[in-house]
VOGU-3710 file (C-alpha; in Angstrom, 3 decimals, decimal comma):
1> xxxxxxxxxx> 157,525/-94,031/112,865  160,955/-92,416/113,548  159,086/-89,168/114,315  155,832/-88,858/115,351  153,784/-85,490/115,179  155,338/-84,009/118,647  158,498/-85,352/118,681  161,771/-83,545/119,393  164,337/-83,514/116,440  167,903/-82,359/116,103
11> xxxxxxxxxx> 168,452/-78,995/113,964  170,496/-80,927/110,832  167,614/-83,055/110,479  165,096/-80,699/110,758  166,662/-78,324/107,776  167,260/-81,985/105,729  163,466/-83,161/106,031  162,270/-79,386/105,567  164,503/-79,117/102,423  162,763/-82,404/101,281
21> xxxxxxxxxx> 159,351/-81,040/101,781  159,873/-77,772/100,271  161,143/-79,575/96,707  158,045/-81,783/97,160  155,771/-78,789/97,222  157,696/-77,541/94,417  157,273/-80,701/92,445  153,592/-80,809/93,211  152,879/-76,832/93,055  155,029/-76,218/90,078
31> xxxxxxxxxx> 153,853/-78,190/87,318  150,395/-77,283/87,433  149,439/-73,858/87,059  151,806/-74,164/83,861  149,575/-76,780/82,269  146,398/-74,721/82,690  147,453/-71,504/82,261  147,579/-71,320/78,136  144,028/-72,624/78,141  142,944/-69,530/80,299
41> xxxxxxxxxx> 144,601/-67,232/78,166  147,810/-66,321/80,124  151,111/-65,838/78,638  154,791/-65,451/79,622  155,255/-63,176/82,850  151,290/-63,530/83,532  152,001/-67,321/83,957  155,501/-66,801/86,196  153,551/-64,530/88,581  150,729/-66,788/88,916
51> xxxxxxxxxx> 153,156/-69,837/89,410  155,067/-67,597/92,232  151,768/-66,969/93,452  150,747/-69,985/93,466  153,919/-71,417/95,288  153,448/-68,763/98,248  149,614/-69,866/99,191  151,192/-73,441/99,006  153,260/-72,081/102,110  150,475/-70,034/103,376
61> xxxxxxxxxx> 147,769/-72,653/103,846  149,993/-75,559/104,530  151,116/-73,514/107,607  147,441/-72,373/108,455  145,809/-76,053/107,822  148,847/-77,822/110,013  148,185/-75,108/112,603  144,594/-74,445/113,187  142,871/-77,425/110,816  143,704/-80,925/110,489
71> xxxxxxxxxx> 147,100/-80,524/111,985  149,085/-83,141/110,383  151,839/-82,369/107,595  150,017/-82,516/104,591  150,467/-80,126/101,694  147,672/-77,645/100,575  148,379/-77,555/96,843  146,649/-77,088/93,221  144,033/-79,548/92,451  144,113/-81,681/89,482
81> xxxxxxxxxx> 140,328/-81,418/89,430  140,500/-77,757/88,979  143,103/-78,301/85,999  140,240/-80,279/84,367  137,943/-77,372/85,296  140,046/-74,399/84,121  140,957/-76,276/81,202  137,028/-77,196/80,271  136,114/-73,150/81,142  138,676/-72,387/78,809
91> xxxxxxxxxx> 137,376/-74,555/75,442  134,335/-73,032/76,018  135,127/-69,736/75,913  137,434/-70,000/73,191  134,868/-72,102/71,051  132,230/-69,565/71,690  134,414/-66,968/71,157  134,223/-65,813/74,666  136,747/-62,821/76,518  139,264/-65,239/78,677
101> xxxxxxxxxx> 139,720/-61,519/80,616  136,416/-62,096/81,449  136,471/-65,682/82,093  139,495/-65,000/84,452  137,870/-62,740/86,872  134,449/-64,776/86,881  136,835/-67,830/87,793  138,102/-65,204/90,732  134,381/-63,959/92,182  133,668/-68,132/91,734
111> xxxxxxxxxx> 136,043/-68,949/94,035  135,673/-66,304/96,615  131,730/-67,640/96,588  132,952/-71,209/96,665  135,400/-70,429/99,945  132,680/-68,767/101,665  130,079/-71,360/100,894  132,749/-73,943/102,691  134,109/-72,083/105,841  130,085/-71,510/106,726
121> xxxxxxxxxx> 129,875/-75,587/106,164  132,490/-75,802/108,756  131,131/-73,785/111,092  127,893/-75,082/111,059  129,487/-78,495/112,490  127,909/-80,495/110,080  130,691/-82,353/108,844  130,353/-85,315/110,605  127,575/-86,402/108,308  129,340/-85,502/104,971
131> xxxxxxxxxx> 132,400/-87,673/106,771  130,271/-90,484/107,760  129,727/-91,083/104,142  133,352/-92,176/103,608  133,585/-95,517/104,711  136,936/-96,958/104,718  135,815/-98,961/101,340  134,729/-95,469/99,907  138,176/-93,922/101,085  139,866/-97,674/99,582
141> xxxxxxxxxx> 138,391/-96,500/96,079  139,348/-93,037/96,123  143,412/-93,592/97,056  143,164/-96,486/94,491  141,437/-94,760/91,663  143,882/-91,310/91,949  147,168/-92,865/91,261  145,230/-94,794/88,421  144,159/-91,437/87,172  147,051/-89,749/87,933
151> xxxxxxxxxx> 149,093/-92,941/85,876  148,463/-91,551/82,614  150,623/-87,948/83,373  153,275/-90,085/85,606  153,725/-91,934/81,954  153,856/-88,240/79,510  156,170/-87,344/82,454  158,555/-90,224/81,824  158,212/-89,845/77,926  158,655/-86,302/78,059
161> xxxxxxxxxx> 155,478/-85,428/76,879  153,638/-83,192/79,516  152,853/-80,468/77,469  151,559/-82,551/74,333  153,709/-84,758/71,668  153,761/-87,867/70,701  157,531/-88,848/70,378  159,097/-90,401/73,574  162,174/-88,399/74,733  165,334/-90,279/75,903
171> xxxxxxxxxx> 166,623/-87,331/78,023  163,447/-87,538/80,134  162,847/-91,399/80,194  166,354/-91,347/81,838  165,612/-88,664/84,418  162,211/-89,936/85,046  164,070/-93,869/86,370  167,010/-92,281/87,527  165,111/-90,412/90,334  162,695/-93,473/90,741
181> xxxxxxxxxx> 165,135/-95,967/91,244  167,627/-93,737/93,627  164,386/-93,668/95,610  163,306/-97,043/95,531  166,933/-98,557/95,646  167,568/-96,254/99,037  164,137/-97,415/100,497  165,150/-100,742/99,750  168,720/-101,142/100,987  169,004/-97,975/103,112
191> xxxxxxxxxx> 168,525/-97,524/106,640  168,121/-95,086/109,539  168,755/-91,072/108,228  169,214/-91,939/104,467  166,067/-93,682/104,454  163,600/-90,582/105,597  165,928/-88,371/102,805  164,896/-90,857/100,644  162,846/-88,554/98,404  165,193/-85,401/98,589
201> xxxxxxxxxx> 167,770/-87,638/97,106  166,464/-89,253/94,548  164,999/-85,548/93,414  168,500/-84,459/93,471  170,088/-86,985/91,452  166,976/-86,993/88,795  167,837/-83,121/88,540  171,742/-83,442/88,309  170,985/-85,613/85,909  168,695/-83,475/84,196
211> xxxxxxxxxx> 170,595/-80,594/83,857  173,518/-82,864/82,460  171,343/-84,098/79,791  170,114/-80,405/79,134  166,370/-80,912/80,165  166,669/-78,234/82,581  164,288/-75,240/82,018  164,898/-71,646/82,969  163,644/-69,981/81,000  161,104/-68,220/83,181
221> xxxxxxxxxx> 164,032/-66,159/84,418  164,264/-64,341/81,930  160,755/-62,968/81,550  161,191/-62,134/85,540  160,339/-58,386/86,027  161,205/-57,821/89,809  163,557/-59,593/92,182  161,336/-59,317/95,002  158,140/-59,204/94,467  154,745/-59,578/97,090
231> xxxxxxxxxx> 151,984/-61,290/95,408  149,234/-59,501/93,852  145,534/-59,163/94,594  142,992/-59,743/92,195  146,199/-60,266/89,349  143,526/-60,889/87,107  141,079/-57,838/87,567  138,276/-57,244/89,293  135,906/-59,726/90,145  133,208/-60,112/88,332
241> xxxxxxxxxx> 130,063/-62,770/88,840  128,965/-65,303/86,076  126,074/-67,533/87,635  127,561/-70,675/85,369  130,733/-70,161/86,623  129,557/-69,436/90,928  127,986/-72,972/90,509  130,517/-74,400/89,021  133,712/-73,223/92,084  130,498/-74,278/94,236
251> xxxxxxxxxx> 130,358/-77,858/92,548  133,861/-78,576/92,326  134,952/-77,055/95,566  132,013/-79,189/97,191  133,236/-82,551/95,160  136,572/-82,086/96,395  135,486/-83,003/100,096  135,882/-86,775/98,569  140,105/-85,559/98,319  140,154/-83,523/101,786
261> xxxxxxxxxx> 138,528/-86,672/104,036  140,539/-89,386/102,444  143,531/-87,344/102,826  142,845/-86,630/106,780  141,809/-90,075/107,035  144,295/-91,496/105,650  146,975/-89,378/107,434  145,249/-90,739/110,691  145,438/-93,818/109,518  149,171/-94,181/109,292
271> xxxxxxxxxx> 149,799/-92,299/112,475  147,276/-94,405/114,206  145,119/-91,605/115,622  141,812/-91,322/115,884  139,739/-88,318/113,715  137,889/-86,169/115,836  135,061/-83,900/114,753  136,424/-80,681/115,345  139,532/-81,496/113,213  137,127/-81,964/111,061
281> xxxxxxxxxx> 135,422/-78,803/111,327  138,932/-77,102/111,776  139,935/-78,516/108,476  137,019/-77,113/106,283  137,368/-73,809/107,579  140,605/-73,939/106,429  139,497/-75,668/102,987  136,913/-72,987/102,921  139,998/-70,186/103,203  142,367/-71,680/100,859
291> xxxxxxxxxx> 139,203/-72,213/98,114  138,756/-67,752/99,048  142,617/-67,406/98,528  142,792/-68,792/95,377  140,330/-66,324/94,477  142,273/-62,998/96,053  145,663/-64,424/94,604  144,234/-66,238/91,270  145,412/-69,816/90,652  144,070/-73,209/90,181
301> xxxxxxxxxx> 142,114/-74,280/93,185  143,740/-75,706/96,133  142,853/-79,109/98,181  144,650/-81,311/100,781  147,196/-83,894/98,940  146,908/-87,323/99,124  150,701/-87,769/98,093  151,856/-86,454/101,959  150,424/-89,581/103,221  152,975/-91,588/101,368
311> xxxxxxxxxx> 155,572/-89,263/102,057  155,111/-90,128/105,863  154,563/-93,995/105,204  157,672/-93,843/102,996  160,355/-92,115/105,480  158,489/-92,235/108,897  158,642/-88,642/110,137  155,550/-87,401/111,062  156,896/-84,222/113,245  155,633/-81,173/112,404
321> xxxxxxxxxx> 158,901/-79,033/112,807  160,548/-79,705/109,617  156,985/-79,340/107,852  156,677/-75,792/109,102  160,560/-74,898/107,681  158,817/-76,474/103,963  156,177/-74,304/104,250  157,997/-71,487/105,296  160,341/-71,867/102,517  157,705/-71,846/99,648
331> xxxxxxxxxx> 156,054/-68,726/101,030  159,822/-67,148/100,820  160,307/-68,775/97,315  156,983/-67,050/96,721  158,033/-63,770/96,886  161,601/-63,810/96,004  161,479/-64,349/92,435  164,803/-65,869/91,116  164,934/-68,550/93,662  161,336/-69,605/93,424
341> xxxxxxxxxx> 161,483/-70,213/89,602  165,215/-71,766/89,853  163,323/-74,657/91,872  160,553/-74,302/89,358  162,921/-75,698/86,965  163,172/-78,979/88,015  161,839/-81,222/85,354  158,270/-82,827/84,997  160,179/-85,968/84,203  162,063/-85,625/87,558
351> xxxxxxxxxx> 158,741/-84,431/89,443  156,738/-87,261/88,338  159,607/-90,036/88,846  159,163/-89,053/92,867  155,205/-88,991/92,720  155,125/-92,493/91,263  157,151/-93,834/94,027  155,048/-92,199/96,379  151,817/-93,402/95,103  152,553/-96,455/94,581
361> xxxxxxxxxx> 152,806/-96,542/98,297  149,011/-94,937/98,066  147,897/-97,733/96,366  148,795/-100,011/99,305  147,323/-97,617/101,798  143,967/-97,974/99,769  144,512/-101,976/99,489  144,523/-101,450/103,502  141,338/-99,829/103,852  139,689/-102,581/101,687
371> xxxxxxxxxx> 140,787/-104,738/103,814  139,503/-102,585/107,016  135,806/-102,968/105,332  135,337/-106,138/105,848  133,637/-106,810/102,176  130,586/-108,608/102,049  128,985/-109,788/98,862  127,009/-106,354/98,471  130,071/-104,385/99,443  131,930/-106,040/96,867
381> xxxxxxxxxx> 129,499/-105,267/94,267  129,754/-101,819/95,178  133,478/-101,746/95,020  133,359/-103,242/91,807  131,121/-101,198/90,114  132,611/-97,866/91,443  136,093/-99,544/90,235  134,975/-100,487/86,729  132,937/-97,322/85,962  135,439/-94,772/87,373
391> xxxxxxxxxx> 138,451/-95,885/85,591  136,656/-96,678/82,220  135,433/-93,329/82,676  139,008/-92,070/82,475  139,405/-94,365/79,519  136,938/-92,229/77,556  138,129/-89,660/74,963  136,955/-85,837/76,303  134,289/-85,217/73,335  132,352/-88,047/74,066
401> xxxxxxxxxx> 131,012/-85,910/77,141  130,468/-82,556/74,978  127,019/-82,584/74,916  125,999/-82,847/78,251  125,674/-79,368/80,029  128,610/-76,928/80,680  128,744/-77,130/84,115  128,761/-80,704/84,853  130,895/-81,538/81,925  134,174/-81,467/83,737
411> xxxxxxxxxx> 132,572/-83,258/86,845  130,867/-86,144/84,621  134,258/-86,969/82,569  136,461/-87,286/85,711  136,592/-90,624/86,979  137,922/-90,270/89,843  134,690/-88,420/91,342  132,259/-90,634/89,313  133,948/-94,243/91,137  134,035/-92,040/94,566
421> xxxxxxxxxx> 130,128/-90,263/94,387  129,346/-94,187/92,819  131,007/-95,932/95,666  128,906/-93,643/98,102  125,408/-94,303/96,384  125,500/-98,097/95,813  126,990/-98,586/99,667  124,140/-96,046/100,779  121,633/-98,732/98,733  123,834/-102,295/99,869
431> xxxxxxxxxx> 124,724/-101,489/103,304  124,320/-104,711/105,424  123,357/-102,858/108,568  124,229/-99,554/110,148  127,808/-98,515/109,706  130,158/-98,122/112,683  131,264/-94,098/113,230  134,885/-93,644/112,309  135,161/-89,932/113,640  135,154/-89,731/117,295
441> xxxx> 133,559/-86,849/119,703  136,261/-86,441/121,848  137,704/-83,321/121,914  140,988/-82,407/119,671
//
């Protein structure tokens, strides 16, 4: 590492790895909310407030999580699983002929139930037992099968095809290797400061190039009503409670626990600490706020990200200083409208040309927790089964799982949480003999 957690750092660097966090949350935050807004019903300015919204609690909880939970710089960001959620909830209502008004502020009573239901979880202390049950082959599975499931956007990303179409785009294609290759080129050949910038750079040359080739979006700017502007409470109405719905911010909030403990564990893993139970408990209290804030300030759910792992592993700083400024500066981008969306314009080709650098480098982290298990022949079974089923799972068209119940439809057709909840079973049933604890009880 160049910079561990606590390590002193000189001002220029500090505002140059900040700057490269904050257009990392940007890429990450950014892209999101703007894929699952249409199928909630949101148009225009409704979907620029919730992504400034959305880019403020990215500040927010970052800062309280790398504070008071987990305490490593990882970004607290919108959930893929909750796209697939949101975007399920949504082709429902609309095929029933449902109110998405209403659908909007079940979705916001949901997650205030779901937040609550997790910050009591980490009070209780019982996390240790929920985190005993990911095993480094469980947590191998998990960072392998989420860039595999992630793979199929990182490629409509490069083609230009994010929001739907089937014609590959030139202008994109050349963003999306421009910014891959910078990266990959400078981790290859570069050295010393260039090397932890890495990421910013290649970002910045994918966007110059972007707006050169006249991929560059802002159009939200014009639809902007205020200059300044605080985010609002309840932006979709008052909360109302759909017992469907309750179970379902319960389920998925719950499920997500599989993303927050391979993320923490992972990040521990490349800083060579050691876990302790009460960052544990720390960190679901704070999961448990960010799942409640999501439902005060509506927008997809939030969860640790797996990609600041590979952020860390790709440019070796670790200290928390220029993580703080990142997070700072989305909160600030979060209420100050014009500058917010002008970073929101940076292209999904561009956004997705730095995340498949990045986890690519996840992949390897996960190949290094296989190899931390110490496979047997029944652990291998298990791996291979939770492999096999969780990325033909992704392989499946969506209406092949329209029959089964509402609620566990968007649960049952993501693969990523059938391998993981798989993985956990079948070593549950195989284990060999009585698993060595991972998570220590010393104090934090």
């Amino acid at each position: 590492m160049k910079y561990g957690l606590d390590d002193p750092i000189e001002l220029n660097k500090t505002l140059a790895y900040g700057f490269q966090h904050m257009i990392l949350f940007i890429a990450n935050a950014a892209i999101m909310p703007v894929i699952v807004a249409k199928a909630i019903g949101l148009e225009h300015v409704a979907i620029s407030d919730m992504l400034l919204r959305t880019l403020f609690l990215c500040g927010v909880l970052s800062i309280v999580q790398t504070r008071f939970g987990h305490r490593y710089p990882i970004i607290d960001g919108p959930s893929g699983l909750w796209i697939t959620v949101l975007i399920n909830l949504g082709a429902v209502t609309s095929s029933l002929g449902g109110d998405f008004t209403a659908l909007r502020t079940d979705i916001e009573f949901g997650m205030l139930i779901a937040g609550v239901f997790i910050f009591l979880l980490g009070i209780s202390g019982k996390m240790k037992y929920i985190a005993a049950l990911f095993s480094p082959m469980v947590n191998g599975i998990f960072l392998v099968l989420m860039p595999i499931q992630l793979s199929k956007s990182f490629v409509a990303g490069m083609f230009g095809n994010i929001n739907g179409g089937t014609d590959i785009k030139g202008e994109d294609f050349l963003a999306f290797w421009i910014t891959a290759l910078v990266m990959l080129i400078i981790n290859i050949k570069g050295n010393g400061f260039l090397r932890s910038i890495a990421i910013l750079v290649g970002v910045a040359a994918g966007w110059i190039a972007a707006a050169v080739l006249g991929i560059t979006d802002f159009s939200g700017m014009e639809n902007m009503a205020n200059i300044f502007q605080l985010p609002e409470i309840f932006a979709w109405g008052t909360p109302t409670a759909d017992v469907g719905i309750i179970i379902t911010c319960v389920i998925g909030s719950f499920l997500l626990f599989a993303n927050v403990i391979a993320s923490i564990v992972g990040m521990a893993d490349v800083l060579d600490e050691e876990l302790t139970e009460k960052q544990m408990d720390r960190s679901t209290m704070c999961y448990g706020l960010s799942s409640f804030m999501t439902g005060v300030f509506p927008t997809v759910g939030f969860t640790v990200f797996a990609t600041s792992m590979g952020i860390v592993r790709l440019t070796g700083v670790a200290t928390r200083k220029p993580f703080y400024l990142g997070s700072a500066a989305m909160l600030a981008l979060g209420v100050f409208a014009p500058v917010g969306l002008f970073f929101a314009s940076i292209p999904p080709s561009v956004g997705y040309g730095a995340m498949m650098v990045l986890f690519a480098v996840i992949v390897k982290q996960g190949v290094d927790c296989f190899r931390k298990a110490h496979l047997t022949e029944r652990k291998g079974f298990a791996l291979g089964v939770s492999m096999l089923a969780g990325t033909g799972v992704m392989m499946q068209p969506f209406d092949v799982f329209h029959n089964l119940p509402d609620v566990i439809v968007p649960f049952a057709s993501n693969g990523l949480l059938v391998g993981v909840i798989l993985s956990v079973v079948l070593e549950q049933i195989l284990k060999d003999k009585p698993r060595k604890r991972f998570i220590s009880k010393k104090p934090s």
